[in-house]
C-alpha positions, -999 to 999 in steps of 0.1 A, spaced: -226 304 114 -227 341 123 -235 333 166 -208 362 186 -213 366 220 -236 398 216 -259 379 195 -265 342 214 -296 355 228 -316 365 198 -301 332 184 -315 315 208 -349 333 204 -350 327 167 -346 290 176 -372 290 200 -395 306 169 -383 273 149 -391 252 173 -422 264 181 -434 264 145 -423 231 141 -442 215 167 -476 233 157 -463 211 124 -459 184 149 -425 181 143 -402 172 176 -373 190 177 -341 195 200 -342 218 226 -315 240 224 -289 244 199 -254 233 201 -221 236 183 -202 205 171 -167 200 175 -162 181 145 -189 202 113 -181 172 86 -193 141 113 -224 166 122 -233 174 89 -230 140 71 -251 123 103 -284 107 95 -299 117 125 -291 151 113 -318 179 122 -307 217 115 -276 230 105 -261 258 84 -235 246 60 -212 269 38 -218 267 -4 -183 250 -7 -187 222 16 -222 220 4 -209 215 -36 -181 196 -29 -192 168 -4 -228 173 10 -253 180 -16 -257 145 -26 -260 135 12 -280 165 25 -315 179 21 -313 219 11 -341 238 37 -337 272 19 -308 301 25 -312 329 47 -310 365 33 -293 392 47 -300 422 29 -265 424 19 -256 452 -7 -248 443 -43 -262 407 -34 -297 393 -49 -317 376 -21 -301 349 -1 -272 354 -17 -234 371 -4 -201 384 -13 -166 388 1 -145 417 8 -109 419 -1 -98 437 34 -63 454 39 -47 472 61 -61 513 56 -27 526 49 -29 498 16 -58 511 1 -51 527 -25 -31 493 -40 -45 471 -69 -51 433 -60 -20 425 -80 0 443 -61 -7 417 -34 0 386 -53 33 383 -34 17 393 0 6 368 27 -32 358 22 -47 347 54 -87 324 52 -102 307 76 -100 277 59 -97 258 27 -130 241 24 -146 283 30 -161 297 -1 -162 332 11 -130 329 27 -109 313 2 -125 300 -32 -142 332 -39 -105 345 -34 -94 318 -57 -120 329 -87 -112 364 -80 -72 367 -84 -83 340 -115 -94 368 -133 -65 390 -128 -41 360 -137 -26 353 -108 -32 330 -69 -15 344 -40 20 323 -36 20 331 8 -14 316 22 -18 308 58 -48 298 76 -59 317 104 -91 293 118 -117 321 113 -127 354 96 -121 376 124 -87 360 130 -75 369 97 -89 399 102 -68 404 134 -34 393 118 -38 415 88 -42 446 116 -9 428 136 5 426 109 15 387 102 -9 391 70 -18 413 44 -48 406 29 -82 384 31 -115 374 16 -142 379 44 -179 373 39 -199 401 41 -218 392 66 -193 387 85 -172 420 78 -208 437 93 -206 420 127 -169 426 131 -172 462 122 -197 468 149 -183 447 176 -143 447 172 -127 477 174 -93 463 155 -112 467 124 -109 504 125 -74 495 109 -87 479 83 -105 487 48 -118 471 19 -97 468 -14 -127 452 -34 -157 429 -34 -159 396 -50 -186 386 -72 -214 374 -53 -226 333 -49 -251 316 -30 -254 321 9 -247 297 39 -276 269 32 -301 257 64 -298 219 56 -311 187 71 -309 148 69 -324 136 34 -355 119 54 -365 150 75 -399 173 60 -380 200 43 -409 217 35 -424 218 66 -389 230 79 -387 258 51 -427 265 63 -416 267 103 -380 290 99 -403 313 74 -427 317 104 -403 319 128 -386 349 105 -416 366 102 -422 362 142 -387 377 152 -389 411 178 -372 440 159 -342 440 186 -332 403 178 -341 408 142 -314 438 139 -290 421 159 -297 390 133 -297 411 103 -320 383 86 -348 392 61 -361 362 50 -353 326 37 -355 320 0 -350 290 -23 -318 287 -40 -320 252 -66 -293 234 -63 -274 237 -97 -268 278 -83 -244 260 -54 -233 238 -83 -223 263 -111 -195 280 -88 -159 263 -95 -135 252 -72 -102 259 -64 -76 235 -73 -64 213 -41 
């Protein structure tokens, strides 16, 4: 879920890792990875081997067709292990606004099945009594971010994960700040088919964590991968359709 173009090779390496521990497991495993053009057909196949998944698709259509791996953790501040948060980015010249003063603004996510893009918004403005009236889609976290520094948006929910890579690699974001931080939820879940050896897929990404170089591990930013149950992707609500 977090591959850019700067980090595809320690991706790549880290995979390598997986797939070596796997097959001392003996465990076959594809050879390379690939992105699918269609998530909801690649995560719902039965011949499904490794994926990454987000904690809204997950609740809302996959846990009762999925096997949960574990959930990577990032080290991310104000977060427990494995999980993350979102920050509420404006423009800099907004920063010194409240939320509500945005409720008539345009909200821009990357999409409406995103937790950290949109249903964290969702229980956020919930507390201050209020859902943005103007939201548009952008297709990704760094377009949002890019049309709230051109202008055709005002505000967004971007994981923070995310907001790290996009601060060190896109130089737009220099316009932008963060107006606050949601409350943080479980991470972007490693998942597989419901017949695959979880366990001995937990076991070989563990290893394979442990086994990173320091360059590709501080490109990845990955510490571990921990065990979030279930009923933690569960409790979070949903935002109306």
């Amino acid at each position: 879920m977090y591959m850019r173009p700067e980090t595809i090779d320690a991706h790549r390496g880290y995979y390598a890792l997986i797939r070596k521990h796997l097959d001392a497991r003996g465990i076959d495993s594809p050879a390379v990875i690939t992105e699918p053009d269609d998530l909801y057909s690649h995560w719902e196949s039965p011949n499904l081997f490794l994926s990454q998944t987000c904690g809204m698709p997950y609740r809302v259509r996959l846990h009762n067709q999925v096997q949960l791996i574990g959930t990577p953790d990032f080290g991310l501040e104000g977060c427990k292990p494995g999980y993350y948060r979102s920050a509420m980015v404006v423009r800099r010249e907004d920063k010194n606004k409240t939320l509500q003063n945005f409720k008539d603004s345009v909200f821009t996510y990357n999409s409406d099945d995103s937790q950290s893009g949109y249903a964290t918004a969702y229980q956020l403005t919930q507390k201050h009594g209020f859902w943005f009236r103007n939201r548009v889609p952008s297709g990704s976290h760094r377009d949002s971010c890019l049309s709230i520094a051109e202008r055709r948006a005002d505000i967004a929910a971007i994981d923070a994960m995310t907001w790290r890579l996009l601060k060190k690699y896109e130089f737009f974001t220099e316009q932008l700040t963060i107006l606050e931080w949601t409350d943080p939820t479980p991470g972007l879940p490693y998942i597989t088919a419901r017949d695959n050896d979880g366990l001995s897929m937990f076991e070989s990404i563990s290893a394979a964590i442990d086994e990173l170089p320091d360059d590709h591990r501080q490109l990845l930013n990955i510490h571990s991968l921990v065990k979030i149950h279930t009923d933690e992707y569960l409790a979070v609500s949903n935002p109306p359709d």
